[in-house]
C-alpha positions in Angstrom: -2.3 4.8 10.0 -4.2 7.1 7.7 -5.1 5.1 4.2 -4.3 8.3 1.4 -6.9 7.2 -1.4 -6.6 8.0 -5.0 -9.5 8.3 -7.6 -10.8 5.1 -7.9 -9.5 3.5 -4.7 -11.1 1.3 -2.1 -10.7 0.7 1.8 -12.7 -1.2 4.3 -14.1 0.5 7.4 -13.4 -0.9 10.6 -16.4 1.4 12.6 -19.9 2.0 11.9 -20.1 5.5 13.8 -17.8 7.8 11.5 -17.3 11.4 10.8 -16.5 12.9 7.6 -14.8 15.8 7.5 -14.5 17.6 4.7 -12.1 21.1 4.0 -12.2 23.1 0.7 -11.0 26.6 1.6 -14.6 28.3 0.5 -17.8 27.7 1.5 -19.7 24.4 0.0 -22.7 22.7 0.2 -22.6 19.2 1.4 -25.4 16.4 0.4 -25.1 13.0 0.4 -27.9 10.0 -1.7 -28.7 7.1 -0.6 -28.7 4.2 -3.3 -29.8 1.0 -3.5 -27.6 -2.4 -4.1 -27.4 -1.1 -8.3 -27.1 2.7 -7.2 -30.1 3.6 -7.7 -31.3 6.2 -5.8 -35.1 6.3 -5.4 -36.4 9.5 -4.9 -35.9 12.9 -3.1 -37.0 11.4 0.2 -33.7 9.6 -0.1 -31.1 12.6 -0.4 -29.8 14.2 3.0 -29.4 18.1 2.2 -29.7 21.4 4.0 -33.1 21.3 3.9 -34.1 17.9 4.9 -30.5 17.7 6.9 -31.1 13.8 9.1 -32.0 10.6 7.4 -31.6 7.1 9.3 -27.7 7.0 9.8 -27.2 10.6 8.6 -26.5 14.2 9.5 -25.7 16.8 7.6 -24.9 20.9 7.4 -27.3 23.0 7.4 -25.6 25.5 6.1 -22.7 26.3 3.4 -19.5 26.2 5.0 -15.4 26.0 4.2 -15.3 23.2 6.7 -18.4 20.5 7.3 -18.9 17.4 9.8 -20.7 14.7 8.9 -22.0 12.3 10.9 -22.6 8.5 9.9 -23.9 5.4 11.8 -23.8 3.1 9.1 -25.6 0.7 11.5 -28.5 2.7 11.7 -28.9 3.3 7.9 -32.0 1.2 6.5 -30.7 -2.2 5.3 -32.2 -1.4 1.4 -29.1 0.8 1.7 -26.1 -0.4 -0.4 -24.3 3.0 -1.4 -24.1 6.5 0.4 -22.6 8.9 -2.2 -21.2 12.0 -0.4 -21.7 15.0 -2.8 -20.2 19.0 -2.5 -21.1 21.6 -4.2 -20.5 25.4 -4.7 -23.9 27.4 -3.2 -25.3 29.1 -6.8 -25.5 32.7 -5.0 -22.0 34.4 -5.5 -18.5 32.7 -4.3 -16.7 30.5 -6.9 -18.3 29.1 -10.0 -16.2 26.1 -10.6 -13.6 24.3 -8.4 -10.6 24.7 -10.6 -10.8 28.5 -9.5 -10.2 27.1 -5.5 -7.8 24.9 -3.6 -8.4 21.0 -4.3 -11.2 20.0 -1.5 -10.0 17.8 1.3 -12.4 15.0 2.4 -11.4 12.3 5.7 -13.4 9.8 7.3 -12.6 9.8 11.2 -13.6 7.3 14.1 -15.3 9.6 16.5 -12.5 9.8 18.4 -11.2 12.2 15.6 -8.5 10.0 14.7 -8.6 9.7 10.9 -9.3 6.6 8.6 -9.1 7.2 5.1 -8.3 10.6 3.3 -8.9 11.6 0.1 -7.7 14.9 -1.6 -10.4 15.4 -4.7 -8.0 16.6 -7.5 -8.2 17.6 -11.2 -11.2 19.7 -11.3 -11.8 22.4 -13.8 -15.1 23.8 -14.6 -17.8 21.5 -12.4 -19.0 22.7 -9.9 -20.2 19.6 -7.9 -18.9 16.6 -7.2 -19.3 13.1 -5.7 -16.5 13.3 -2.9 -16.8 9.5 -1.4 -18.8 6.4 -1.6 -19.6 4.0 1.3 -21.0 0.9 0.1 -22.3 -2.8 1.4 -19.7 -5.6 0.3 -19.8 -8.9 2.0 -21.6 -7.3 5.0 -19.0 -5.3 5.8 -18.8 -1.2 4.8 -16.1 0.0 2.7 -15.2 3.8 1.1 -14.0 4.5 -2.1 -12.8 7.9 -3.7 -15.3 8.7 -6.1 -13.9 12.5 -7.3 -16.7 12.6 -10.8 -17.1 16.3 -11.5 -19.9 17.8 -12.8 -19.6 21.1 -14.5 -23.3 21.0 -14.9 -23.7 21.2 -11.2 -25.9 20.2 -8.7 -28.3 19.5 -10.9 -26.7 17.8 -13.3 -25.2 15.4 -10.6 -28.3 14.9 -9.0 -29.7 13.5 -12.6 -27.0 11.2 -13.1 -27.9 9.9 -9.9 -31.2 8.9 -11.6 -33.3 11.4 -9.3 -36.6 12.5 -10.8 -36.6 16.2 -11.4 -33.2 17.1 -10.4 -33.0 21.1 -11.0 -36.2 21.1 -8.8 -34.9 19.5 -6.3 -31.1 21.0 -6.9 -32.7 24.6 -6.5 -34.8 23.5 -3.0 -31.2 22.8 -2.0 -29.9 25.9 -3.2 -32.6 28.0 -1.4 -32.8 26.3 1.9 -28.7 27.2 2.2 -29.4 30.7 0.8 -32.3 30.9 3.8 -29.8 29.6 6.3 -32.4 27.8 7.9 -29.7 26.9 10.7 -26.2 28.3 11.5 -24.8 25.2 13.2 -25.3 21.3 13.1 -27.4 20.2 15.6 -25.7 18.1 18.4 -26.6 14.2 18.1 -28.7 12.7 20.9 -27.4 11.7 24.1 -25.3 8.5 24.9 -27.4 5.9 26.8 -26.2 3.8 29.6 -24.3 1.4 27.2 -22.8 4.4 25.4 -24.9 3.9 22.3 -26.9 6.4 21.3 -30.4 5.4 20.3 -30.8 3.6 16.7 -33.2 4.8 14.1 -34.6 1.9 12.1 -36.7 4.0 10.0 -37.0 3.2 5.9 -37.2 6.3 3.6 -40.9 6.3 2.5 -41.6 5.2 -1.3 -41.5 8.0 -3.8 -44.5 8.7 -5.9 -42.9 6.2 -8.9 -42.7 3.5 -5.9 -45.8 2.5 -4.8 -45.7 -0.3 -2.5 -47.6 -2.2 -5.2 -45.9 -1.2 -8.0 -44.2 -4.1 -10.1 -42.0 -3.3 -13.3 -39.9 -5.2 -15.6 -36.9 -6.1 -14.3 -33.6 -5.7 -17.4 -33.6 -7.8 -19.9 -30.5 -10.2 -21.2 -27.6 -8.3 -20.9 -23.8 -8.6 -22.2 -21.4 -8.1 -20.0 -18.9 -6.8 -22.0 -18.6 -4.9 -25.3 -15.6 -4.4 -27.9 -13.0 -2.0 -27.2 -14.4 1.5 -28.0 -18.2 0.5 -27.8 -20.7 -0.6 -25.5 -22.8 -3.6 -26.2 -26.8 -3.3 -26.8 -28.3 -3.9 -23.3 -25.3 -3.7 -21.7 -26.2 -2.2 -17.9 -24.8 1.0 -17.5 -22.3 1.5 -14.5 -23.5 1.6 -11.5 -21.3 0.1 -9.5 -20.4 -4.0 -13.6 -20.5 -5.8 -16.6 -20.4 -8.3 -16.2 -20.3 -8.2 -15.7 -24.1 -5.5 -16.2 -23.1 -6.1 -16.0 -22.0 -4.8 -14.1 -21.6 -3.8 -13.7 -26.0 -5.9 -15.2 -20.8 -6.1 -12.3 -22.8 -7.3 -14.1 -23.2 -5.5 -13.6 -21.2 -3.8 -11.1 -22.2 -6.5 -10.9 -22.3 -6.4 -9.9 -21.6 -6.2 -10.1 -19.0 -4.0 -9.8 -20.8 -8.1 -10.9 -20.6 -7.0 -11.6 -23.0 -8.6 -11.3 -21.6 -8.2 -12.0 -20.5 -9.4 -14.3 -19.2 -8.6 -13.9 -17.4 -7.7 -12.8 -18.9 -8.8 -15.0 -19.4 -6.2 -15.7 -21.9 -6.3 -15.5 -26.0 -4.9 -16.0 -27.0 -7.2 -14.4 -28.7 -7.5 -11.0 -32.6 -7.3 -10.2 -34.4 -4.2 -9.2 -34.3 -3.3 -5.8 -36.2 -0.7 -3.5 -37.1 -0.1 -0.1 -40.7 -1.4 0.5 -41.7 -5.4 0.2 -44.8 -6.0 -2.1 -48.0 -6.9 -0.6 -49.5 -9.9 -0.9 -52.6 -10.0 -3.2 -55.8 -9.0 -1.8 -59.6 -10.7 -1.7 -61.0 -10.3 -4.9 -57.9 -8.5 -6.7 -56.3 -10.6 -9.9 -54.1 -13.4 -9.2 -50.1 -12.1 -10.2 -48.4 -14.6 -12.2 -45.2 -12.5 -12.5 -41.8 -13.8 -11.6 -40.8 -12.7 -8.3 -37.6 -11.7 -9.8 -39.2 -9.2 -12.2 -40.5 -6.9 -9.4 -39.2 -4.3 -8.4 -39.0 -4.8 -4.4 -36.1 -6.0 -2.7 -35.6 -8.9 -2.0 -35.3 -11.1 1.2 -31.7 -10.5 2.5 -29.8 -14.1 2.5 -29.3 -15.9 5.9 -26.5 -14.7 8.4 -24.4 -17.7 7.7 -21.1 -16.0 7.4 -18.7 -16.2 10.6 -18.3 -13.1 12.5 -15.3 -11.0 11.1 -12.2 -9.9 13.5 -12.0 -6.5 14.6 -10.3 -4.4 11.7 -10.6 -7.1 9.5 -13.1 -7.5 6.8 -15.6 -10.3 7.5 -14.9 -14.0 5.8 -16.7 -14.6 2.4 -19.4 -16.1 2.3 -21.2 -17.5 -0.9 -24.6 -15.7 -2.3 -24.4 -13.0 0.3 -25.7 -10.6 -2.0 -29.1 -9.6 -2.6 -31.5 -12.2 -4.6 -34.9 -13.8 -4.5 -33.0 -17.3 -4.7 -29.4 -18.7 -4.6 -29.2 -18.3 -8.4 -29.8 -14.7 -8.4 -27.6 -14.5 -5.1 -24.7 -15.6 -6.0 -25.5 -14.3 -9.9 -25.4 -10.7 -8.4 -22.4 -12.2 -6.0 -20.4 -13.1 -9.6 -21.1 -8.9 -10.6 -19.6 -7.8 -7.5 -16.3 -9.7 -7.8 -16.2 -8.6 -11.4 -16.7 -4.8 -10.8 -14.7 -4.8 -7.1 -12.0 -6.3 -9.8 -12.3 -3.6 -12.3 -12.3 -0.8 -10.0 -9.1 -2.0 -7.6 -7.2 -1.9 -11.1 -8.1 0.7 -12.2 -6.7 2.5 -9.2 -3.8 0.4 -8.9 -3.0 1.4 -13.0 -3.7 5.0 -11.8 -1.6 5.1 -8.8 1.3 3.7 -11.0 0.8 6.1 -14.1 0.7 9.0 -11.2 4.4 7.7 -9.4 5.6 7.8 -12.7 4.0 11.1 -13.7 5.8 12.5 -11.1 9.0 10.8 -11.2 9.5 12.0 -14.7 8.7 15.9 -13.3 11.1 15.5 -10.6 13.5 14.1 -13.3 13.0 16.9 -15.5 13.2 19.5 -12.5 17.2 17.4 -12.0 18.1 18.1 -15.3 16.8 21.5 -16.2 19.5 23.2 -13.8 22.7 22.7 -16.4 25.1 23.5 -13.1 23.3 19.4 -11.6 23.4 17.7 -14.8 26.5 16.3 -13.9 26.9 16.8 -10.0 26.3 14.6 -7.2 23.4 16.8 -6.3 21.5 15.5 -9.8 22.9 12.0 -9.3 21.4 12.5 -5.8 17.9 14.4 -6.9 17.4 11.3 -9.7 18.2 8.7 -7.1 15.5 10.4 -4.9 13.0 10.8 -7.6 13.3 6.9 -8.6 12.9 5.7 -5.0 9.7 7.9 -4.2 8.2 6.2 -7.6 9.5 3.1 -6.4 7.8 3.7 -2.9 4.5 4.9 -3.9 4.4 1.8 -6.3 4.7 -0.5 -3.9 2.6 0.9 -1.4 -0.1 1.1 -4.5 0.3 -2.6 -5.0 0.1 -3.3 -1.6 -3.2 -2.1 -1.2 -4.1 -3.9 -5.0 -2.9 -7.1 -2.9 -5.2 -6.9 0.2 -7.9 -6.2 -2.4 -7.0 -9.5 -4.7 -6.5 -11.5 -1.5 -10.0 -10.8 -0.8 -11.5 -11.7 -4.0 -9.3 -15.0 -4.4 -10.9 -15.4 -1.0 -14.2 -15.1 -2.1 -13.6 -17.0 -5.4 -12.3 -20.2 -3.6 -15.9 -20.3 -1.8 -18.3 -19.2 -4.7 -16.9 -21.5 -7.0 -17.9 -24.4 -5.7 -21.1 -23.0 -4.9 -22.2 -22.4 -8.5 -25.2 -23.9 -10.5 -24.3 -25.9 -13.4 -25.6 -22.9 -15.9 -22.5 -20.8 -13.7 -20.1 -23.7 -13.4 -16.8 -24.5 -15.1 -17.5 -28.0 -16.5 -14.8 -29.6 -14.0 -16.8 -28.4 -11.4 -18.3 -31.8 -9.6 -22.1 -29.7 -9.8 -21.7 -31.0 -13.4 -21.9 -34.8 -11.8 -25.2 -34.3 -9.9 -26.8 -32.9 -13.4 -30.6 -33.2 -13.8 -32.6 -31.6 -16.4 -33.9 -28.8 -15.0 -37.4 -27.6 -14.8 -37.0 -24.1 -15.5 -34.6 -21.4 -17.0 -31.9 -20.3 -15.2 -31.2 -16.2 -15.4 -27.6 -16.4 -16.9 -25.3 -18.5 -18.3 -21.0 -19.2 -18.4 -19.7 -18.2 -21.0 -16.1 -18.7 -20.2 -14.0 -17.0 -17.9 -12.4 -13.3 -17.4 -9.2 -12.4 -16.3 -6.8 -9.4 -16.0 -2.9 -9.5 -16.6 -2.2 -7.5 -13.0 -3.7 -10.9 -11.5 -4.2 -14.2 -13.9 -4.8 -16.9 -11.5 -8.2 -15.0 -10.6 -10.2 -15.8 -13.0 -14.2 -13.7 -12.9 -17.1 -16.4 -14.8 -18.6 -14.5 -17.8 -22.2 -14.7 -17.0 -24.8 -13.3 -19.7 -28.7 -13.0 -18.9 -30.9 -15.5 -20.8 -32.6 -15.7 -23.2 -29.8 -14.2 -25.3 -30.5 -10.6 -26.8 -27.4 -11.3 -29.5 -25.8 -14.0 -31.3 -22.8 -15.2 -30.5 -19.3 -15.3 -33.2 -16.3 -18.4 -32.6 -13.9 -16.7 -34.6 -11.8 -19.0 -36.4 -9.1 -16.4 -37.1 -6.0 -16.4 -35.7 -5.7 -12.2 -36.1 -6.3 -10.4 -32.8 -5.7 -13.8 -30.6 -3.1 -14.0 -27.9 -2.2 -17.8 -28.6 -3.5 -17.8 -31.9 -0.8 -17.3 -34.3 1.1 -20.6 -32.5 -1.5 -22.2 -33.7 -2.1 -23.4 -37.9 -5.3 -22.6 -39.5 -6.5 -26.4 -39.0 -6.2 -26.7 -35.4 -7.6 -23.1 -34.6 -10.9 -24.3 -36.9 -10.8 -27.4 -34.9 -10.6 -25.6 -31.5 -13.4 -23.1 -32.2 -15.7 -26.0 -33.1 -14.8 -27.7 -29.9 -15.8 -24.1 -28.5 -18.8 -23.9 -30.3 -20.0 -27.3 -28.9 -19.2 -26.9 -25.4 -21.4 -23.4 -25.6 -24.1 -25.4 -27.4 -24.5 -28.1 -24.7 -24.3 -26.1 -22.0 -27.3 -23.5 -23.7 -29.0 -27.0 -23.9 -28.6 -28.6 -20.8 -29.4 -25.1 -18.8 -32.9 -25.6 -20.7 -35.9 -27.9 -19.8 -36.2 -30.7 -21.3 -37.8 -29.7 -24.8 -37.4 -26.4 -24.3 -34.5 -25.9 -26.7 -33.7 -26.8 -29.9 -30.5 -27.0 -31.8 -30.1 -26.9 -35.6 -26.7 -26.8 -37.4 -24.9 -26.3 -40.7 -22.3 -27.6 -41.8 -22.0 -27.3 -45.8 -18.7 -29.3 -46.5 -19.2 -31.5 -43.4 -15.6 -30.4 -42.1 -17.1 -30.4 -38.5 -18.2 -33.7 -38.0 -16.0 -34.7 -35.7 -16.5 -32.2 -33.3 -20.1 -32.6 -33.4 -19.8 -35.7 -32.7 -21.2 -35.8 -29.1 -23.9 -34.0 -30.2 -25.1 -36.3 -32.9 -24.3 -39.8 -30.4 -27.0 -38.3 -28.0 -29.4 -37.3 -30.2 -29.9 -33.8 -28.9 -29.9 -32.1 -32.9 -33.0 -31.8 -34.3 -32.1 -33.1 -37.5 -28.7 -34.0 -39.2 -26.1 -31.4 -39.9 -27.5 -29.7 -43.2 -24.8 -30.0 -45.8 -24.6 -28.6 -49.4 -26.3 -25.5 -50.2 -29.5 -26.8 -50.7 -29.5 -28.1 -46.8 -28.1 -24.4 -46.4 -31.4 -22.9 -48.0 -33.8 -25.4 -46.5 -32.6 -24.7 -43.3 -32.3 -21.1 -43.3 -35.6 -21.0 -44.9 -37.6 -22.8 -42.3 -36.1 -20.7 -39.4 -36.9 -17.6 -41.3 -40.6 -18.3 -42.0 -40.4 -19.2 -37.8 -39.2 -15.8 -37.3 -41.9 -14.3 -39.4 -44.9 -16.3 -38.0 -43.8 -15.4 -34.2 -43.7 -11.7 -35.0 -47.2 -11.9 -36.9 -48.4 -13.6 -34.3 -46.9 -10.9 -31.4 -48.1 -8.2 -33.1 -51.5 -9.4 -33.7 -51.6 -10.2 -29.7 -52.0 -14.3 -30.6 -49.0 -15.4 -29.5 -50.5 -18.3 -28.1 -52.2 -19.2 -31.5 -49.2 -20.2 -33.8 -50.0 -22.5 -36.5 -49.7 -26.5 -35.8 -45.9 -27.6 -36.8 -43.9 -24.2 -35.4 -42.0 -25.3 -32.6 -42.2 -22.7 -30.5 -38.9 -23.7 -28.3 -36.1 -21.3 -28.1 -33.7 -22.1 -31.2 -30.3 -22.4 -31.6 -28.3 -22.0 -35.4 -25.3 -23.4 -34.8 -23.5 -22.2 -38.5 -19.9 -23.6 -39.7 -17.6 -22.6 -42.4 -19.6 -19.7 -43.3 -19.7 -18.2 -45.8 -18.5 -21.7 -47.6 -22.1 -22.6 -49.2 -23.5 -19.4 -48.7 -25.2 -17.9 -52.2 -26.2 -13.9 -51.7 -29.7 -15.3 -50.5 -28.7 -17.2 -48.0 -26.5 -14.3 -46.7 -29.1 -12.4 -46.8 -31.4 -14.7 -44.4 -28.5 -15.2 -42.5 -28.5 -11.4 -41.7 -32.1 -11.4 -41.2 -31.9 -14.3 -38.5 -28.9 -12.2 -36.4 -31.1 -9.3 -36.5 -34.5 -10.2 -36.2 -34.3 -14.1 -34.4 -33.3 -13.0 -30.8 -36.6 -11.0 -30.0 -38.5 -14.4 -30.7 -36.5 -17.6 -29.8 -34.1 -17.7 -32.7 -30.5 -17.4 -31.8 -27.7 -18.0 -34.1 -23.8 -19.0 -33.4 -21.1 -18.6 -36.2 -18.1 -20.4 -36.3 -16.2 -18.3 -39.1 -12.9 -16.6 -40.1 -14.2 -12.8 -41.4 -11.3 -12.8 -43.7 -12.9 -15.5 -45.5 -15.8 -13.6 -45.7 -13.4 -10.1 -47.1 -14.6 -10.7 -50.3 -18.6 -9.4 -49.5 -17.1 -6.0 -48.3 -19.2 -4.1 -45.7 -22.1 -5.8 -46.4 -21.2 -8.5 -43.8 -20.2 -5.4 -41.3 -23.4 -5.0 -39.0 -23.4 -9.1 -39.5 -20.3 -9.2 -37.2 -21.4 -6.0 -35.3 -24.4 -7.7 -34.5 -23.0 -10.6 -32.8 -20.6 -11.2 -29.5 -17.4 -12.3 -30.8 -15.4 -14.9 -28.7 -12.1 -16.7 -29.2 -11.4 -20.3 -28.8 -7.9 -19.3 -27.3 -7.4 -16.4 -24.6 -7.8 -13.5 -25.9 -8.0 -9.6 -24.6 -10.7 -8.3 -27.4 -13.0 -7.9 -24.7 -14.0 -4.4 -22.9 -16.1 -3.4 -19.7 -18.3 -0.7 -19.7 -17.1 0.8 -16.9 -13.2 2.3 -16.8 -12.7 0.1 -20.5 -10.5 -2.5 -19.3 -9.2 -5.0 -21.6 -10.5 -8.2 -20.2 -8.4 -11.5 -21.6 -11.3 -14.0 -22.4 -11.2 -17.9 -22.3 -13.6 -20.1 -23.3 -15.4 -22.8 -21.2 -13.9 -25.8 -22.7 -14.7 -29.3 -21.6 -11.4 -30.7 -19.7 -9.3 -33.2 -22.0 -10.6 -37.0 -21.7 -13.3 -35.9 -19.3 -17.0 -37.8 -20.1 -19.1 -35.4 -18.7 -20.2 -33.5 -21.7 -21.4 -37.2 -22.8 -22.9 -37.8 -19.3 -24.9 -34.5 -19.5 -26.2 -34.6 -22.7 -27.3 -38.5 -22.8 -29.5 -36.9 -19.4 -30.9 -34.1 -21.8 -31.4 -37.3 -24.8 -33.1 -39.1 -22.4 -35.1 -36.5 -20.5 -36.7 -35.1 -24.3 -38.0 -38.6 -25.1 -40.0 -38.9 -21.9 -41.6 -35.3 -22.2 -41.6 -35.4 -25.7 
């Protein structure tokens, strides 16, 4: 049975040798990229076109044509190959100009016994005049396609950019003058079968592009957010790829990533590490030693060991945890956490668009019923409404069906990655939490808290962000805006966001090595004490809470003069040479009741430290009601901008950078009566004494 996709809409492949078959009524040019695991797509040496019409797992038209066959081995494509983006588009020598002046093109992906897979009728276009028909991507080991249907009335070239392709209108013109040659007037035919009916498999890796030399190493993204607020993306948010989280990504995560969403992530997720197709060298005699981290160059990475179970035929192959790309398990099942955040984003998003479509149309069919007067009130209108409200009814459930199988698979590959999770990833009642040891170096993300959407509740996506952290995070104390919040009184909403506020600050510490983070905390009218209580019995604060507005000033004055001796000391290239007593550890402000004790100064430093501390070690977290700060006006606006905002309580202020869902956020709270938050830090007590 044929699977009829909609924008946005996923379905997993069962062959590796496919056709695509695409019918648009008027002659187009068909292309397709090949991208890495974030979508990336390296360089022209990595596009298949008329011109350069075979690539490893690839065939192509050489010519413009109403009707084209595509052939596909996705087991021959190179295995730095995540994503194969079909694209079309109108030749730029006579015909059409835009789409929306020809019948809506008809793409299908067919065994090669012709009978068809997927199809995909590419919709809605105006003025563009190319398009990204389809993308086949990597997920779990197994291929999938989505309907991708992004026009670009900027054409070829324009697509071709947003692919991130060095000089795109070069390269979009070669395109457009090797179809206007007609260099061939028919696709050559593949080579022959072998004895075992296979044909012969090319294993051959696009060469590097000028920008990717095999010894090339670049900075991988830094810290990223996952999410933004609705209507805005967050600074350093990864753009979409594929997350996120997360990006994301999808860092989703990033996609991540995704998709994860990274990766996330999901979430969204910015959010996974560079990837390309050639493995750096190892250093030379004589050449400089590279101290870099592995993870910051830009070569991909060792795949992760086959450990997953072969799949069924026709079914998609069981999950396994950290299958995706990563130079360790961390980063595995980091990029992993992206994935299941964007895959998440994107099978929503369809399933919302599928419904908003049945009902589109049941209210046209509706409207079509009434507009004859003589039906209005007849059995045929009765009949022609009855009809209209079952095909909406139909096309919902089949839309949900498919939203199903996709959440089936990710609670599938939730219940395995779960357990699988570093402590820095884990929800505290994971058991990880009981095997704790300080660890020795930095992990790249942290939890957050958890993401979920209201189609599916139960599957809940971590919120992973990159470390060190590039903004400051808000607890808001409010009840405005909060899901649960206004069931709850002013006291006990204050009271969770401290709880909130602690569990965030022992888990920043406890991801840390031992010494290596520092926590510092106000608290003017010494309303918080009981929440910081586990943090003072351990001994992990630097000093007592600061109370009264002189501790307010001492405090914020010391970590501002921090701030200001790091930057001199970057910008004079010494910063290795700070002066004796600056503790260079990454710091953590941990500020309550604000702006309770808080003179214009000591706003004002405050403000300074959210803009200026991230870039050298100096983090703050707020724990404040903004309309207890109305009385300051805008001057407290980029404050608040400035900073992540999260909710003690589950709440949906949270947005993804890639089709802006609202994401319902819930903190990572330590589960009632449970001692391991004591456990934990009395390890990271113990562990600063014996290094310190």
């Amino acid at each position: 049975m044929t699977a009829e996709l909609v924008r946005g809409q996923n379905h997993p492949l069962s062959q590796a040798r496919l056709e695509i078959r695409i019918a648009a009524g008027t002659p187009v040019v068909a292309a397709a990229t090949l991208g890495d695991e974030q979508g990336r797509v390296p360089g022209a040496e990595w596009v298949v076109h008329p011109g350069a019409p075979t690539l490893p797992g690839l065939e192509v038209s050489r010519q413009a044509a109403a009707d084209h066959r595509l052939a596909v081995d996705l087991g021959a494509v190179p295995e730095a190959v995540h994503r194969v983006h079909v694209l079309l588009a109108l030749p730029a020598a006579g015909g059409p100009v835009s789409f929306g002046a020809v019948a809506a093109p008809f793409v299908a992906v067919t065994g090669l016994d012709g009978t068809e897979l997927v199809s995909y009728t590419i919709v809605g276009l105006d003025a563009e005049s190319a398009v990204v028909a389809l993308e086949l991507y990597r997920r779990q080991g197994a291929w999938k396609v989505r309907a991708v249907g992004q026009g670009y009335a900027g054409g070829l070239a324009e697509l071709l950019g947003d692919q991130g392709l060095p000089q795109p209108h070069q390269l979009a013109s070669g395109i457009h003058e090797a179809v206007a040659r007609g260099l061939a007037r028919a696709v050559p035919m593949p080579p022959p079968l072998t004895a075992d009916a296979d044909r012969p498999r090319q294993t051959a890796t696009p060469a590097p592009g000028p920008e990717q030399g095999s010894t090339a190493s670049q900075g991988a993204p830094g810290a990223v957010s996952p999410l933004s607020p609705h209507g805005s993306t967050a600074p350093g948010t990864p753009t979409p790829q594929p997350g996120s989280p997360y990006g994301p990504a999808p860092t989703a995560g990033g996609p991540q990533s995704g998709y994860g969403g990274q990766g996330a992530s999901e979430y969204g997720g910015q959010g996974a590490s560079d990837a390309s197709a050639a493995q750096p060298p190892g250093p030379t005699a004589g050449s400089p030693i590279d101290y870099s981290h592995p993870r910051r160059q830009n070569a991909a990475p060792p795949p992760p060991p086959p450990t997953a179970p072969p799949a069924q035929p026709g079914q998609p192959a069981p999950p396994v945890a950290g299958d995706a790309t990563g130079w360790s398990m961390d980063e595995r099942l980091y990029n992993q956490v992206w994935g299941m955040f964007e895959d998440l984003a994107r099978s929503t998003a369809a399933y919302r668009s599928a419904v908003d479509f049945a009902d589109s149309r049941m209210e046209k069919e509706l409207d079509a019923a009434l507009a004859d007067p003589r039906s209005r009130i007849s059995g045929q209108g009765d009949a022609a409404r009855e009809a209209a409200r079952a095909k909406q009814a139909q096309l919902v459930e089949q839309a949900r069906a498919v939203y199903d199988r996709d959440l089936d698979q990710l609670m599938a590959e939730s219940a395995v990655v779960e357990p699988a999770l570093p402590p820095a990833y884990a929800r505290w009642d994971n058991p990880v939490w009981h095997g704790y040891r300080v660890p020795f170096e930095v992990p790249m993300a942290v939890r957050l808290g958890d993401l979920h959407l209201p189609e599916c509740a139960e599957l809940r996506i971590p919120m992973l962000v990159r470390l060190p952290l590039e903004r400051g995070l808000w607890i808001d104390s409010g009840a405005a805006g909060s899901l649960d919040g206004s069931f709850l009184d002013t006291h006990e909403l204050h009271r969770l966001a401290m709880d909130t506020a602690v569990a965030l600050a022992a888990r920043l510490i406890a991801v840390h090595p031992a010494g290596d983070f520092t926590l510092h905390v106000i608290d003017p009218a010494g309303s918080g004490a009981q929440a910081l209580a586990p943090l003072a019995r351990a001994g992990v604060l630097a000093a007592p809470p600061a109370v009264g507005a002189a501790g307010v000033a001492e405090i914020l004055a010391r970590l501002t003069q921090r701030v200001d001796l790091v930057q001199m000391a970057i910008r004079g290239g010494a910063a290795d040479s700070l002066p004796p007593g600056v503790d260079a550890s990454e710091q953590l402000l941990i500020v309550n009741d604000f702006p309770h004790g808080f003179d214009d100064r000591a706003v004002t430093q405050l403000r300074y430290l959210a803009d200026e501390g991230p870039s050298v070690g100096v983090h703050l977290m707020m724990v404040a009601d903004r309309e207890e700060a109305s009385a300051y006006g805008p001057l407290l606006d980029p404050l608040w901008r400035s900073l992540m905002r999260l909710t003690p309580v589950p709440d949906d202020h949270l947005a993804d950078p890639w089709v802006g869902h609202a994401w319902t956020y819930e903190p990572a709270l330590v589960p009632p009566g449970s001692q391991v938050l004591q456990q934990v830090l009395t390890q990271v007590a113990a562990a600063r004494t014996k290094y310190s």
